[in-house]
N, C-alpha and C positions, 0 to 999 in steps of 0.2 A: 600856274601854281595857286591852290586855294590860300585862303586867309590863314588857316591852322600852320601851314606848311610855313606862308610868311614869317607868322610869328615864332612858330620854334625856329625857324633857322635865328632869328638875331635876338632869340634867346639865347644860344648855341648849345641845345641840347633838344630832343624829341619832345613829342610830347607824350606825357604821362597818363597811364591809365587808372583811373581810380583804383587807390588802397584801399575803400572805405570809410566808414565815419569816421572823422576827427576825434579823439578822446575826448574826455571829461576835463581830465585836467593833465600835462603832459608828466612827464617819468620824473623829474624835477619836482615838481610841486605837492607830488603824492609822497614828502618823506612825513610833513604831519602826521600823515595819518596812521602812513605803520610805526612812527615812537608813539602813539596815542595806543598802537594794538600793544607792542613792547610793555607799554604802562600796565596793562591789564584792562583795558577798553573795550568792551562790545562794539561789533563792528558798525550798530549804530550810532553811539556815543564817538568814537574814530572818526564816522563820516562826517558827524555837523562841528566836529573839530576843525578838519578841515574842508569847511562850506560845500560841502556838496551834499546830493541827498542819499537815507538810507538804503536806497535798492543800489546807487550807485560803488557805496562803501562794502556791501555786502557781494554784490558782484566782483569786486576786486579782491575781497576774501579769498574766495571761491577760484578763482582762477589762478590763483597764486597758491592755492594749496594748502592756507590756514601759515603761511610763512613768506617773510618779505622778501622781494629779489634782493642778491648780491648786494647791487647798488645803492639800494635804499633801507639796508640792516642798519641800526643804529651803529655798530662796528664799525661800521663802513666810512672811510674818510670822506670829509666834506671835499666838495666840485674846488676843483686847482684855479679854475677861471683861466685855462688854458683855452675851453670854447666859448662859444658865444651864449650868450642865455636868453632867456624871454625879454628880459627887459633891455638889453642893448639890442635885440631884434626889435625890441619894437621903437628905438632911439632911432635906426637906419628905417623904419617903415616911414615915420615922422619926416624925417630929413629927405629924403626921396619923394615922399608931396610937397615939402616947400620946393622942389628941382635941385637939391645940393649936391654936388658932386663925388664922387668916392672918395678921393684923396680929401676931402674938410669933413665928410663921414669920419673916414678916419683917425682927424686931428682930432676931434668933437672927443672919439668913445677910447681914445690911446692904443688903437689897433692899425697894424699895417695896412697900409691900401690893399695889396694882394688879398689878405683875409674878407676884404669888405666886397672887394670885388670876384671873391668865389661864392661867399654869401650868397650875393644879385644875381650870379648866373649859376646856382646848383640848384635855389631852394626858392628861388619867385616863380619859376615855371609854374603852370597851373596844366588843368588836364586841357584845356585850350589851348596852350604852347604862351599864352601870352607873360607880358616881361612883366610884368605889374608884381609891386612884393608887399608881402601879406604877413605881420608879425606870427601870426597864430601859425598860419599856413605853414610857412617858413618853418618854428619849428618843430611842427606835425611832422614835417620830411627829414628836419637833422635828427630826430629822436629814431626814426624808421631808418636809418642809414646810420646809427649808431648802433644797431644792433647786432650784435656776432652772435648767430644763433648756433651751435655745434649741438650736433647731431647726439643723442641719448645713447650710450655704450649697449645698454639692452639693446638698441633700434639693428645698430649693425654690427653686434655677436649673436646671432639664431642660437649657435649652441648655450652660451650665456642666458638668453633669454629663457630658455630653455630650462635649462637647470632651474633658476630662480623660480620660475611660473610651479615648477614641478614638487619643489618644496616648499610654496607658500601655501599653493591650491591644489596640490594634488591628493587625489584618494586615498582614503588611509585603507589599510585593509585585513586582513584573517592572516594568521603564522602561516596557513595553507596558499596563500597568495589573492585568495577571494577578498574582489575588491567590495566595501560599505558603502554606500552612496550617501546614506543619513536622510536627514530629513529636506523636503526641497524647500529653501526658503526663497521668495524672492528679492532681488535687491529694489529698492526704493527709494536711493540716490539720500539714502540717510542712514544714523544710526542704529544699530538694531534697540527694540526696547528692552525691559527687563521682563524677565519670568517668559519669555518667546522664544521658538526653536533659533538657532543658530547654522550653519549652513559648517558639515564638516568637512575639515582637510587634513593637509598634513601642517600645517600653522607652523612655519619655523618662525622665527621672526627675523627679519632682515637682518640684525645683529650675526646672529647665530647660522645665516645663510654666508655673509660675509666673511665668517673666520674658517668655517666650514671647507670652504674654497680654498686653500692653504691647505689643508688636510686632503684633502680627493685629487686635487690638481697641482701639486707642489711645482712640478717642473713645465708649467702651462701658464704662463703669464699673461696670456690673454684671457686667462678664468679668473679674474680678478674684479673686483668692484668695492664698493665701498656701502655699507648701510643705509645711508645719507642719503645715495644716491639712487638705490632701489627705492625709497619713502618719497623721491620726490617724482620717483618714474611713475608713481602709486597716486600723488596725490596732486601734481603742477599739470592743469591741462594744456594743453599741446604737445608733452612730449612725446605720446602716441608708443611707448614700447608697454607699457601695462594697464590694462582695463581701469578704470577707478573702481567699478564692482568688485576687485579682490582684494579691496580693504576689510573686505567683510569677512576675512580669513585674520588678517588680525586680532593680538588678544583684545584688543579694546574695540576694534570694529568701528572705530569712529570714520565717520565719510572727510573729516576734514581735521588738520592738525590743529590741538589746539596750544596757542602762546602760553611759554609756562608760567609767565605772571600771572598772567588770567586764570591760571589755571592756581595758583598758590593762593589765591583773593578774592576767589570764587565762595560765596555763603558765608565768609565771615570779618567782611567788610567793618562790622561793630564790635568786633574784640579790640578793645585797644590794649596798649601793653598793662595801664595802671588797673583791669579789672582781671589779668592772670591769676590764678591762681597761685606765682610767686608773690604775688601781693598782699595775697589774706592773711590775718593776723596770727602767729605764732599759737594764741592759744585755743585757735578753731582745731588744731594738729591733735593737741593731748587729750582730746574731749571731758577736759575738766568742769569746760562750761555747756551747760543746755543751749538749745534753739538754734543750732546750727544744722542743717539740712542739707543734702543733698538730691538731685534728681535727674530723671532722667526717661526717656520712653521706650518702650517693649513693641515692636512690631510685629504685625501678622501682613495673614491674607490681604490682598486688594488693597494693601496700604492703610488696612487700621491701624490704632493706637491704643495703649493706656498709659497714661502718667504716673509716674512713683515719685514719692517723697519719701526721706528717709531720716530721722533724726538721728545724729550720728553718737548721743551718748547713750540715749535709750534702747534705738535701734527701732522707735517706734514704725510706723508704715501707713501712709493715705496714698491712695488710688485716686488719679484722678478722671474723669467717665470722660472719653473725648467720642464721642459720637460724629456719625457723617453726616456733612450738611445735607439739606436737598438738593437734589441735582446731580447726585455726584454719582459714577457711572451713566448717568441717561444723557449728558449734554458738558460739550467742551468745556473746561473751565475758562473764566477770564483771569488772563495775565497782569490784569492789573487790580482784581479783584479776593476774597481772601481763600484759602488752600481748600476744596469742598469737601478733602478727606476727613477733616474734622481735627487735625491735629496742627493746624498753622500758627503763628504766632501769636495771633489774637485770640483764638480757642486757647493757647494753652497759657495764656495770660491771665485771662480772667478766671481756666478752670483752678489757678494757684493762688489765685485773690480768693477765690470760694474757699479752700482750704484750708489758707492761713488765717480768715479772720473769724476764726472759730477759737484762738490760741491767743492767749495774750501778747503784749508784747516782749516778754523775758523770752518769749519762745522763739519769737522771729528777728533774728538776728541777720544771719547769711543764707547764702543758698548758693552750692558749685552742682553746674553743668557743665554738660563738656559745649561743643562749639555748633551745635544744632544750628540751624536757623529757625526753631521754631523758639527761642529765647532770642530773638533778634529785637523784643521790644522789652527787653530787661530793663532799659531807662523809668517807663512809664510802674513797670512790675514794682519795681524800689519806691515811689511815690506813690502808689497803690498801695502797700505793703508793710513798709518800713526795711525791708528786705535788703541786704549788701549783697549782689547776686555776684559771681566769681568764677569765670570758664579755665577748665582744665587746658593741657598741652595738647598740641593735634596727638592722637592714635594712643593717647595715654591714659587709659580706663583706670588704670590701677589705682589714678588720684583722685577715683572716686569709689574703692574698695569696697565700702558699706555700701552702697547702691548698686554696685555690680551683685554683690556676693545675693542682695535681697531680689533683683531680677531673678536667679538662678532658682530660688525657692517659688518666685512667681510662674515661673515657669512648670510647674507641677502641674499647676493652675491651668497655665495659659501656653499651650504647647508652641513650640514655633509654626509656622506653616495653617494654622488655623484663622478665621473669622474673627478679629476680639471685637468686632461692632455686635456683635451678636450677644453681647453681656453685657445686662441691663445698670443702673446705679446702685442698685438693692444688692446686684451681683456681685460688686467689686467692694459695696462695703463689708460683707459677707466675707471676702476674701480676705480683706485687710483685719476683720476682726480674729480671723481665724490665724493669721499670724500674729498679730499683736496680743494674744491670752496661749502662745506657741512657748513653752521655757526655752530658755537662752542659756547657754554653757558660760557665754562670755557677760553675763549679767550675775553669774553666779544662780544661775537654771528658774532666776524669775522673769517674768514676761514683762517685754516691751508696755506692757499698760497697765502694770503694776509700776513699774519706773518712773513712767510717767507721770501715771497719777501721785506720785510720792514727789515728786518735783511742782506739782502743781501745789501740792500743798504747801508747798514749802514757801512758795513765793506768793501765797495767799496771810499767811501767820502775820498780823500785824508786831511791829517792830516796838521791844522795850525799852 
């Protein structure tokens, strides 16, 4: 009998054939990092949470489908200590080099001798059969013997599968039956971008496929599934019943689910509650008082910009020129460098320093945007400035009414869908002058810089 043979047998089990590489860190140790994803964490900020590296956290993303296993949901109840863990595995790894026996293992960790001596003889084996036990090793193999893997409901219903695949990806077609094919995009194992063909289907969305089944199959209870459970057929690799490429039939088309914190905390990390606009002062509302402003940007083509300001008693108007840095279209931008479209934070900071300090300080008061991140350096803006800047509610334009309504006239101007880098500063003063000498109904039909200038005077008149 060879040595191998020897040692499994008074192992008393075979010997094992390589699983593969050992993880990173075992199923236990990874709940860090998805309460870090939970919090709203990039999955590199997640990883050096919990010490490992960024490719390593991001691979776990990714495999996991942009959502935590079961196990390791924050919902999920903490470990009973009905098993053993890493660190009483490694208390018997310990005890078994000094030569202690199972039964003082035992008394040692408060566990039955039987528990200690299936330990020894399930999870010491090595692929050499030999008895030697190995904390780590050890529990590589109860984490891989604790898995109940069950089979994906699409994997073994065809007709299911079927249906599902048929209504998320199938052709759409002519009332005559002629089917469309659309345009052919390829998938790229990512997102689609903006303003790019789309790949058409019949796009139900897994919701809508789920209840759907109820209505076609009422008396067929094996035509049943759950939403949930198509999105993870779509996005958890291994479970092998739906391509990942026909995420791209999704309305969102994302390659991978994103956490909804992350997703609710995303760009506006620097709103805090005391700069809402529940905050501003009562009399910024009735525009009794000058130098309250509003702003806001107009976008075009290729991700230009122009800046609006708006005085909210006069109704006056400044254009701000956000031109495109160099570089921008010819070479990647840097991610840790400033936005090259011309309209990033620090472009649109200083182009509002330029603007305001042509105005005294009666005039510069406040200033409400909505929740951009190109006012993400609104701290520095107010010290620049004198400025009390003030971000509206998410998706709530209304509470900036005069800057909306002044977009809408800008846009005569500045069509949607066009070039605005293609108009010069000469051009936008032009524009602003042509609306500010415009009569105003709500001014009683005098212009914004008639108003104006009457305000300035006003607070020029020395006092008797």
């Amino acid at each position: 009998m060879k040595v191998e043979g020897r040692r499994a047998r008074a192992a008393g089990r075979g010997k094992l054939r390589s699983p593969g590489r050992p993880p990173v860190l075992h199923r236990s140790e990874r709940r860090p990092f998805w309460d870090a994803i939970a919090a709203g964490c990039s999955s590199e900020d997640a990883a050096r949470l919990a010490g490992v590296s960024q490719a390593v956290g991001t691979r776990w993303f990714r495999e996991c489908g942009g959502m935590p296993p079961s196990h390791l949901a924050p919902s999920a109840p903490p470990p009973t200590g009905r098993y053993l863990s890493l660190a009483e595995r490694e208390e018997i790894a310990l005890a078994r080099a000094r030569g202690a026996g199972v039964r003082e293992i035992a008394a040692q960790l408060g566990r039955a001798a039987s528990t200690i001596s299936r330990e020894l003889r399930r999870n010491a084996a090595t692929r050499g059969g030999s008895a030697e036990y190995r904390a780590m090793t050890a529990q590589w193999h109860a984490d891989r013997a604790a898995r109940r893997p069950k089979p994906a409901k699409l994997l073994t219903n065809p007709a299911l599968r079927a249906y599902v695949q048929d209504r998320l990806a199938g052709n759409i077609a002519t009332p005559d039956g002629s089917v469309i094919v659309g345009p052919k995009v390829a998938w790229k194992g990512r997102r689609h971008g903006r303003r790019k063909s789309r790949r058409w289907a019949r796009a139900w969305s897994p919701e809508q496929i789920a209840n759907r089944l109820l209505i076609d199959f009422p008396d067929d209870t094996s035509m049943r599934i759950s939403h949930e459970a198509i999105y993870q057929s779509l996005y958890v690799q291994g479970r092998g019943a739906l391509r990942r490429e026909l995420t791209a039939c999704l309305r969102t088309g994302r390659a991978l689910r994103e956490p909804r914190q992350r997703a609710r905390g995303r760009g506006k990390s620097f709103v805090t509650p005391d700069i809402l606009i529940s905050e501003r002062p009562a009399s910024v509302q009735d525009r009794a008082v000058p130098g309250h402003w509003e702003g806001d940007l107009i976008v075009g083509l290729a991700s230009s910009a122009i800046g609006t300001l708006v005085e909210r008693t006069t109704r006056f108007t400044m254009l701000l020129h956000l031109p495109p840095m160099p570089g921008h279209g010819e070479r990647p931008r840097d991610r840790t460098g400033p936005a090259l479209t011309g309209h990033g934070a620090e472009a649109v900071r200083e182009a509002i320093t330029r603007a305001m300090s042509s105005l005294p300080q009666q005039l510069r008061r406040s200033l409400t945007w909505d929740q951009g991140a190109e006012m993400s350096q609104h701290a520095q803006l107010s010290i620049d400035t004198g400025l009390l800047v003030y971000f509206c509610d998410p998706q709530s334009p209304w509470q900036r009414g005069t800057n909306e309504n002044t977009n809408g006239l800008l846009r005569q101007y500045f069509p949607k869908g066009t070039d605005l880098s293609s108009h010069r500063a000469s051009d936008l003063q032009a524009v602003a002058l042509a609306l500010n000498t415009r009569p105003r109904k709500t001014l009683q039909w005098r212009t914004p810089a008639e108003a104006l200038n009457k305000l300035l005077r006003q607070t020029q008149q020395p006092c008797v």
